[in-house]
Backbone as a ProteinNet text record, in pm:
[ID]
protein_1_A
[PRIMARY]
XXXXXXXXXXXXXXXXXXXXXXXXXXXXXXXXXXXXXXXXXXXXXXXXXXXXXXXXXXXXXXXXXXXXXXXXXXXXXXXXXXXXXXXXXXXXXXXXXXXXXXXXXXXXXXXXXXXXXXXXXXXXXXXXXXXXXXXXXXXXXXXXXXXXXXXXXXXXXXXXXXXXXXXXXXXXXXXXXXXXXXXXXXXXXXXXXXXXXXXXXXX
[TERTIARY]
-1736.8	-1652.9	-1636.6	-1516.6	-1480.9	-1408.6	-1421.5	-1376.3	-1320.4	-1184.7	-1101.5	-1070.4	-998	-950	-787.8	-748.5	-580.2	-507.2	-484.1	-429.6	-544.1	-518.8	-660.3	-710.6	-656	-739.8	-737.1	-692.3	-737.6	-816.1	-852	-963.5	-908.9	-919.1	-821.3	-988.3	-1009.2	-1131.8	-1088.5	-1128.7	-1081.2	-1206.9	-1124.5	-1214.4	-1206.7	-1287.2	-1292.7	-1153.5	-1129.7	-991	-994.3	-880.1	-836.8	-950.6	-1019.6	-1130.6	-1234.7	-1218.9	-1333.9	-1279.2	-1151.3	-1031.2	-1052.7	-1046.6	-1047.1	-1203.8	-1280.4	-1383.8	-1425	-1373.8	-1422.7	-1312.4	-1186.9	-1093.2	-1100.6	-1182.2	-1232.2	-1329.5	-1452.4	-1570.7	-1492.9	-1413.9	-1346.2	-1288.7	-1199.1	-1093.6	-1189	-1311.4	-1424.9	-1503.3	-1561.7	-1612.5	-1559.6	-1456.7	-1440.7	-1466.6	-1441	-1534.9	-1470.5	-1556.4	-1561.3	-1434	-1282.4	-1206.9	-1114.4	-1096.5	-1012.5	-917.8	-805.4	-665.5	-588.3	-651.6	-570.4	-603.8	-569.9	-671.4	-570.8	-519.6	-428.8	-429.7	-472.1	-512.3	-391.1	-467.3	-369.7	-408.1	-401.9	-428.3	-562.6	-576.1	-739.3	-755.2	-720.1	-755.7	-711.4	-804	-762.5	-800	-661.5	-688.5	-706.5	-754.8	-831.4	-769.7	-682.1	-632.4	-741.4	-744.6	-839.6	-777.6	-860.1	-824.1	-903.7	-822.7	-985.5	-981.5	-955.5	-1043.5	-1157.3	-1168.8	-1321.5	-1381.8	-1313.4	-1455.1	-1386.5	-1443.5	-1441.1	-1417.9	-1333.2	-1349.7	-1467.5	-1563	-1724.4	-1804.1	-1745.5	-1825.9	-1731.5	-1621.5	-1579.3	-1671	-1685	-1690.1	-1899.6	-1920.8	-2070.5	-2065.4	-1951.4	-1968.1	-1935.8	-1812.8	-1756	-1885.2	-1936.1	-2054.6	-2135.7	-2176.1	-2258.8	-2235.7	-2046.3	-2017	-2046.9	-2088.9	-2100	-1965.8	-1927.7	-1786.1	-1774.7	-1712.9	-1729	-1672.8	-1738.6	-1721.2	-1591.6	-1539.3	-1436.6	-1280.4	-1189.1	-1048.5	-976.7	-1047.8	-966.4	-1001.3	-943.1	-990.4	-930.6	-966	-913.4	-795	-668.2	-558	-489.1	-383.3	-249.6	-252.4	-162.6	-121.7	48	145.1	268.1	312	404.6	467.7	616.8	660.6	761.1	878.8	929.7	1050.1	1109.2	1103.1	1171.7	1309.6	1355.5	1437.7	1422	1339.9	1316.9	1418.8	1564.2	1601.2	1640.6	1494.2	1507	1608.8	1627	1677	1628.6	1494.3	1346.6	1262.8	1316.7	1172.3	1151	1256.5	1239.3	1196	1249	1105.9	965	957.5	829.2	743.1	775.2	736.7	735	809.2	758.1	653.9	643.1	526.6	419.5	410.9	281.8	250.9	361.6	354.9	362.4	397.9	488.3	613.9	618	757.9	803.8	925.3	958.4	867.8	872.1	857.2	668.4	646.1	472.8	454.7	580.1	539.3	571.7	652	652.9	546.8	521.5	412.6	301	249.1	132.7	166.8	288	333.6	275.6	348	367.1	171.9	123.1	-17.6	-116	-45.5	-186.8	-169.6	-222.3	-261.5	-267	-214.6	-181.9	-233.2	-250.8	-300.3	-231.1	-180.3	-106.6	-252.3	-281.5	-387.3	-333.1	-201.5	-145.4	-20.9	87.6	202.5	218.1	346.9	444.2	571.7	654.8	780.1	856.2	857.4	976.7	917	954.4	902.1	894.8	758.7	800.9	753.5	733.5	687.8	540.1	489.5	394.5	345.8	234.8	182.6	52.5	75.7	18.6	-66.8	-146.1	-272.4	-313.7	-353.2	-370	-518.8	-553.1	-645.4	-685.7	-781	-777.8	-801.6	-705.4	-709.5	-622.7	-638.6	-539.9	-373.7	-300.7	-203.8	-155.6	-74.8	-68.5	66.3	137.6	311.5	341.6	409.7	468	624.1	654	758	884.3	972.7	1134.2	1091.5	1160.2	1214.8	1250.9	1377.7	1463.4	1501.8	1449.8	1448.8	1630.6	1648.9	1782.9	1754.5	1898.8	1951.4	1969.4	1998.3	2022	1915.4	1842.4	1763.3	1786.2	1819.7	1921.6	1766.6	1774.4	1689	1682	1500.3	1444.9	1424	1427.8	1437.7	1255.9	1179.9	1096.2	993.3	906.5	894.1	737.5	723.1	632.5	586.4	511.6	447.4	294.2	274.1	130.3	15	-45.2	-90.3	-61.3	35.8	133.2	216.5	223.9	367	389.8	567.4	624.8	746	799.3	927.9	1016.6	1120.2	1164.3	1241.7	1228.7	1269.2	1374.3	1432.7	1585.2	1680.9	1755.6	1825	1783.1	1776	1740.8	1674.5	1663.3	1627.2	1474.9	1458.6	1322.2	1322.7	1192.2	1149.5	1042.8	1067	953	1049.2	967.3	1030.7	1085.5	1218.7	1252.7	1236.1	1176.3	1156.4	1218.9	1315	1322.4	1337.1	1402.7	1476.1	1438	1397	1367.2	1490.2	1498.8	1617.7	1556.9	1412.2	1280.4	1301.1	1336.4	1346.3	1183.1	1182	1009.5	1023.9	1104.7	1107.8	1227.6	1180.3	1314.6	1264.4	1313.9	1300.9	1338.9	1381	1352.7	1286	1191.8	1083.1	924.2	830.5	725.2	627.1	554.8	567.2	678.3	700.9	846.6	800.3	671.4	704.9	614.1	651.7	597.1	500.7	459.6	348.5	294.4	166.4	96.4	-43.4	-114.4	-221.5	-342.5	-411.2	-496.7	-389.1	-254.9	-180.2	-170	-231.9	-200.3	-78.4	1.9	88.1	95.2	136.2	192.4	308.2	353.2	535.7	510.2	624.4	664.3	810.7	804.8	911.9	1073.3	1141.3	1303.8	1386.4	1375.1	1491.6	1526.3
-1261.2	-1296.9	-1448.2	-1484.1	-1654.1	-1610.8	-1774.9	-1768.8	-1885.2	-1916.9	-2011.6	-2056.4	-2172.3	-2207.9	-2131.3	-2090.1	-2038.6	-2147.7	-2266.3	-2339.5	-2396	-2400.6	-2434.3	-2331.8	-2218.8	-2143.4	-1937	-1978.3	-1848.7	-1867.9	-1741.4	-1722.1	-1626	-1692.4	-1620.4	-1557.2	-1440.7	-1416.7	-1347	-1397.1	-1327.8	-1218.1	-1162.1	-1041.8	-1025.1	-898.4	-889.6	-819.4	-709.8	-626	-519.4	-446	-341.4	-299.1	-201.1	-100.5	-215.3	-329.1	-408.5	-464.3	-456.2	-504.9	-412.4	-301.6	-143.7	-126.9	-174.4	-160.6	-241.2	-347.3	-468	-455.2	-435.2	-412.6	-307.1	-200.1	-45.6	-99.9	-189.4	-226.5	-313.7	-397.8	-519.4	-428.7	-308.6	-266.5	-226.9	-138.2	-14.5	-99.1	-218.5	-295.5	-491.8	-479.4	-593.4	-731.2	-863.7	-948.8	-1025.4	-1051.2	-1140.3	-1243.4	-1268.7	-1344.6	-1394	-1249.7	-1230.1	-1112	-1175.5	-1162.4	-996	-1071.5	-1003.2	-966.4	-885.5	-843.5	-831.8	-898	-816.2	-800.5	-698.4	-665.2	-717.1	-761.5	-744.1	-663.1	-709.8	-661.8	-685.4	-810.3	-894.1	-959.3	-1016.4	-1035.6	-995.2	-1052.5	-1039.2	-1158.4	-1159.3	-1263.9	-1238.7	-1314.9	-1316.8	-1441.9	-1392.3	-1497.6	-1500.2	-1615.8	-1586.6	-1682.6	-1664.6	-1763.8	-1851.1	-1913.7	-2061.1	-2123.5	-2051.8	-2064.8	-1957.2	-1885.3	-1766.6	-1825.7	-1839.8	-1843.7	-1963.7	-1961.1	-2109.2	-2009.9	-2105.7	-2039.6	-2022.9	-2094	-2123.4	-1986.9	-1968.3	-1848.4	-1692.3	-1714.8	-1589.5	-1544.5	-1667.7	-1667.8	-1598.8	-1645.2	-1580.4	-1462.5	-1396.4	-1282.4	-1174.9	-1279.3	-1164.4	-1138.2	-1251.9	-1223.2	-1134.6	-1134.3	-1005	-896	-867.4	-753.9	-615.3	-523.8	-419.6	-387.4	-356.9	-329.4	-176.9	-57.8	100.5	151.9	236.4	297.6	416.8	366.7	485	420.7	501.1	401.7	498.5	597.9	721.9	644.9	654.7	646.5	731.1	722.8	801.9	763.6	711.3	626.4	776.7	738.9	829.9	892.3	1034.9	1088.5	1086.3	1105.4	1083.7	1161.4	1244	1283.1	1264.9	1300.9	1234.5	1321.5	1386.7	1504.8	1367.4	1444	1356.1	1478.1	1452.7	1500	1468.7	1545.3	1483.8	1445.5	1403	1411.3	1213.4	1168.7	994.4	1022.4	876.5	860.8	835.3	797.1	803.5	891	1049.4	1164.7	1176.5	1193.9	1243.8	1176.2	1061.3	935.7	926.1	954.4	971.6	1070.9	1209.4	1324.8	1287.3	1224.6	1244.2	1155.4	1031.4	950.2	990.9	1100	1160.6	1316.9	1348.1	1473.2	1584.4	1594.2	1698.2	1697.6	1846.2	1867.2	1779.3	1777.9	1704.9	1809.2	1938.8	1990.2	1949.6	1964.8	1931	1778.1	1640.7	1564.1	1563.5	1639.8	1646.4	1752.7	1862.2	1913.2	1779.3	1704.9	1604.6	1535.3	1463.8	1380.1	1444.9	1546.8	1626.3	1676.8	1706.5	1786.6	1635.6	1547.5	1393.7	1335.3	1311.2	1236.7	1096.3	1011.6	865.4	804.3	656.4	602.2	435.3	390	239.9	123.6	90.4	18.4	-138.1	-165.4	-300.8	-302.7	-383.4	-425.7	-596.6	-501.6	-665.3	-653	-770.9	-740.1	-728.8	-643.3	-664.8	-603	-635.2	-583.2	-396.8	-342.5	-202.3	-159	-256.5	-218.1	-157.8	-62	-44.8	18.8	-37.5	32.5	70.5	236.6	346.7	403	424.3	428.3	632.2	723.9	822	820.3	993.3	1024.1	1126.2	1089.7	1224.6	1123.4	1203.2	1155.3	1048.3	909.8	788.8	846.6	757.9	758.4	627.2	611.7	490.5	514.3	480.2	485.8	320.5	263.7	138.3	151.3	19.4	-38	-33.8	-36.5	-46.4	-123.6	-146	-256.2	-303.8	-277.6	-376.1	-336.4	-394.2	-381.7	-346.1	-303.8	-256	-343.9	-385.3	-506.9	-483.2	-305.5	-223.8	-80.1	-98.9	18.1	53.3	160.8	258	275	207	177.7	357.2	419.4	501.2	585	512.5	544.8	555.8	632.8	658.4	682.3	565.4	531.4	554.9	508.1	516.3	379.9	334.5	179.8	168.2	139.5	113.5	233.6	225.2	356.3	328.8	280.9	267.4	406.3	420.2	482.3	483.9	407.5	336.3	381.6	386.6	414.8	224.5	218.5	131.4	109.1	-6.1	-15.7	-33.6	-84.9	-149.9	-156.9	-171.8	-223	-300.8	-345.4	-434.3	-420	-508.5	-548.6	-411.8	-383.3	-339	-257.7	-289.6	-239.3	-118	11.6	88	196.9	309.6	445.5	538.2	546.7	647.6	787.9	859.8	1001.2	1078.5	999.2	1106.2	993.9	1052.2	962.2	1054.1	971.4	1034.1	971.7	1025.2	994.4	915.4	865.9	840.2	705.9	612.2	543.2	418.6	384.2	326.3	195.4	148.3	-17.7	-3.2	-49.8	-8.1	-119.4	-237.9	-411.2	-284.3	-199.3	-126	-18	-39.4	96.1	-23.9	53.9	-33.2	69.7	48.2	-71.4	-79.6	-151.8	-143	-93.4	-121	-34.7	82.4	174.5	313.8	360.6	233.9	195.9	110.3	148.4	48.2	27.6	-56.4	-50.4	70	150.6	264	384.5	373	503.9	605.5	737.6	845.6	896.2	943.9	957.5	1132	1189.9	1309	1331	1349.2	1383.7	1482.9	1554.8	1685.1	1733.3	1827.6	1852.5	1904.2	1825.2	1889.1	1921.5	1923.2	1925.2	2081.2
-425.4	-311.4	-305.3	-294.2	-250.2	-149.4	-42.1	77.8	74	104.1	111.2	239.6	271.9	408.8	350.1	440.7	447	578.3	572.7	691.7	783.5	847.3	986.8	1071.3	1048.5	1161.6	1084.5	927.4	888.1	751.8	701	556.6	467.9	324.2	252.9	155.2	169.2	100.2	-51.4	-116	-308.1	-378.1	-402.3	-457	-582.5	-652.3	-780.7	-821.6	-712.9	-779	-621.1	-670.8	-478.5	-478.2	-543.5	-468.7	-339.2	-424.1	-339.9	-218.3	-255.1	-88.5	-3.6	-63.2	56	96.8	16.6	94.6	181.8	201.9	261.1	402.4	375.7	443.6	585.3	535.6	606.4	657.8	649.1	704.9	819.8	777.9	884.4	989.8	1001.8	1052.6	1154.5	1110.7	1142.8	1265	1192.3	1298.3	1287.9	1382	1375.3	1383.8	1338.6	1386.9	1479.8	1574.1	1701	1643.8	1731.1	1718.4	1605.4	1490.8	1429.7	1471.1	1467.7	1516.9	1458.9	1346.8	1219.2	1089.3	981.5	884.5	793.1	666.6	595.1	453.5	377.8	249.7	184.4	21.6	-103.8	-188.3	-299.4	-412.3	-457.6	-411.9	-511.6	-361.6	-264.7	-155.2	3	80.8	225	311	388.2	473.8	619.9	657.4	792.2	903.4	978.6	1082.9	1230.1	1235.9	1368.7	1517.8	1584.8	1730.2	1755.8	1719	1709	1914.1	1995	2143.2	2116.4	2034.1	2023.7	1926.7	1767.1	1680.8	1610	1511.6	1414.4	1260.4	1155.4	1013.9	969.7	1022.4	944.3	1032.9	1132.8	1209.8	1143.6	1155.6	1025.3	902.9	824.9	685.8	723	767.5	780.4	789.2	896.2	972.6	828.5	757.2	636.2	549	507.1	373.7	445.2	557.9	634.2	579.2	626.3	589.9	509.4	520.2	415.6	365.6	280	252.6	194.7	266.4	281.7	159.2	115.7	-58.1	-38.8	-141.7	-134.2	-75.7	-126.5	-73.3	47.3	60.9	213.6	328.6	388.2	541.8	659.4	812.8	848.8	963.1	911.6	954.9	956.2	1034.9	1094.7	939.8	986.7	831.5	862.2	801.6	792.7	639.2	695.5	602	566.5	443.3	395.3	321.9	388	321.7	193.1	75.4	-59.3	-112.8	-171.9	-254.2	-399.9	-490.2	-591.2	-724.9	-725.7	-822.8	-881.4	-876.2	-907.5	-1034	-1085	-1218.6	-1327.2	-1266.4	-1383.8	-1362	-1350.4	-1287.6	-1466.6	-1549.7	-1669.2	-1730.8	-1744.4	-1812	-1787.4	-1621.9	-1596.8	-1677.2	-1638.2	-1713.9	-1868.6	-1908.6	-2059.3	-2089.5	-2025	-2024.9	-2041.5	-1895.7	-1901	-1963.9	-2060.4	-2109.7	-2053.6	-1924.8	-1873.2	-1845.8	-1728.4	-1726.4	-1582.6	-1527.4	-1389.8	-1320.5	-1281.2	-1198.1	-1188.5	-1291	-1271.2	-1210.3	-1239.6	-1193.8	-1028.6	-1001.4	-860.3	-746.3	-826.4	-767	-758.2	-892.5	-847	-776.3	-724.8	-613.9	-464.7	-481.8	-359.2	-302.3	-421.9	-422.7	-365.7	-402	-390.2	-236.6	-186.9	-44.8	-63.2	-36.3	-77.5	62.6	20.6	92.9	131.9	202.8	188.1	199.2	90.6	32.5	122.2	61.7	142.1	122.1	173.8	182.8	163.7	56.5	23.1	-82.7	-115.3	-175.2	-110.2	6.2	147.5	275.3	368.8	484.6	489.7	517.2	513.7	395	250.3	160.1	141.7	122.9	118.2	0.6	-51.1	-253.3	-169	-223.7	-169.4	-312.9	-269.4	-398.3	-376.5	-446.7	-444.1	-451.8	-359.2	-359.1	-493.4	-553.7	-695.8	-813.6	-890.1	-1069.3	-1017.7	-1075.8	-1095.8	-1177.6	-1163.2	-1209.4	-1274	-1398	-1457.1	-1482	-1444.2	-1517.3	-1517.6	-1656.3	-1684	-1592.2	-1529.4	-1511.7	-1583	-1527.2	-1590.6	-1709.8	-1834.1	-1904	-1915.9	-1778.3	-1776.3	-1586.6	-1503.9	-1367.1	-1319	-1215	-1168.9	-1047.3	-1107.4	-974.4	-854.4	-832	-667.4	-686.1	-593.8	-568.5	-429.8	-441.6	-238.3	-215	-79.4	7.5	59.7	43	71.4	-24.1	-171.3	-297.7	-283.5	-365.3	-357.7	-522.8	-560.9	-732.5	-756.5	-865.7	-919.1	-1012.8	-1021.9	-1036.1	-1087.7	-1250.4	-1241.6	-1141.8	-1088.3	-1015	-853.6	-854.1	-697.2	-679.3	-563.5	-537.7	-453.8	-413.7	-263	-240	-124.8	-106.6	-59.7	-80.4	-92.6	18.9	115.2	261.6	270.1	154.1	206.7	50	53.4	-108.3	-146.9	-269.7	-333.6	-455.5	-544.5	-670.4	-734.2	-813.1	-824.7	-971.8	-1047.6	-1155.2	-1161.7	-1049.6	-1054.5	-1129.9	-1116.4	-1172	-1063.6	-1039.7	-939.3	-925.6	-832.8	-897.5	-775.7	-673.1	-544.6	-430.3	-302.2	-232.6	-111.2	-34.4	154.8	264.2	317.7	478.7	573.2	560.8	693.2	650.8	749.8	752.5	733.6	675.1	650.6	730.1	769.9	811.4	911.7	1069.9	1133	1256.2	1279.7	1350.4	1492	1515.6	1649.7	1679.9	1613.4	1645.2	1658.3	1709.2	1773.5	1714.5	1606.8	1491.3	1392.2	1365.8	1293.8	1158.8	1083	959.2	976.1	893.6	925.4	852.4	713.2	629.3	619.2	688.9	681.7	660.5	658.5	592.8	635.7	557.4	618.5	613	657.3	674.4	557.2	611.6	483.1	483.2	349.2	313.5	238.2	313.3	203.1	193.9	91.5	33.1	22.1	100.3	113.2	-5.1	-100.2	-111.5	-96.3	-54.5	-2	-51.6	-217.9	-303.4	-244.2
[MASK]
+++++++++++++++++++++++++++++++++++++++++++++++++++++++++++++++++++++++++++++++++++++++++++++++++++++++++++++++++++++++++++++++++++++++++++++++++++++++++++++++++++++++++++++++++++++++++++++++++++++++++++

């Protein structure tokens, strides 16, 4: 663990890799520390905003190394489900990657319980990690300049639905109507960190 200053009044703590974010992340959420604001996972770290009228960065940074950090990447956050339509434009690339057919890669979509580990890339984005056997699928080769927002991919052992249009190199396998990111709903994104995820099939 390293602990950085992030500005004057937050802590940018660096980790070895996610499992150790989610565990550290689930201990923070579970029991919080005295006069942090805010908690927000990455990939390899999490940062810690606080209120410096309660605590100090130097009174954080103790409280974090305390920390136990909770084994395992489930937790028990909202569940949310996700009517898809599975017909992406990379389901068949996918499947051959992994040596099946589409329909088997959408039963494992549909069969896995996902988890939004953290968010980023656009508001609403959320890389959702599975419960079970891992999943490894490579990236475009050549990224697509328009991805229709609620497009729904596959990434390294990610899998996100896509908030809005825009640019992106994952694997498409299926497209939802649910809006994931909406500046008038309270919370505005509908993934977020801790939230479980099951995709339902609609085709």
């Amino acid at each position: 663990m390293r602990v950085l200053p992030a500005g004057s009044t937050a802590l940018l703590v660096e980790l070895d890799g996610l499992d150790e974010v989610l565990g550290l992340y689930a201990a923070l959420v579970a029991e919080p520390v005295d006069g942090v604001v805010d908690v927000v996972p990455a990939a390899r770290t999490v940062l810690l905003v606080t209120d410096p009228a309660v605590t100090t960065p130097a009174a954080v940074e103790q409280a974090v190394r305390r920390t136990t950090p909770r084994s395992g990447r489930r937790g028990g956050g909202e569940l949310v489900e996700l009517p898809v339509v599975y017909d992406g434009a990379d389901l068949g690339d996918v499947a051959g990657h992994l040596g099946v057919e589409p329909g088997d890669v959408v039963r494992r979509h549909t069969g896995t319980e996902w988890t939004v580990a953290f968010c980023g890339f656009a508001p609403g984005f959320g890389y959702l990690t599975p419960d079970g056997e891992p999943w490894q699928v490579p990236r475009r080769d050549s990224p697509r300049t328009k991805v229709p927002p609620g497009s729904v991919a596959l990434a390294g052992e990610f899998s996100g639905v896509y908030p809005r249009e825009s640019p992106g190199g994952w694997q498409l396998i299926g497209r939802t109507e649910v809006a994931v990111f909406d500046v008038a709903r309270d919370p505005a994104a509908l993934l977020r960190p801790g939230v479980r995820v099951r995709f339902v099939d609609a085709t």
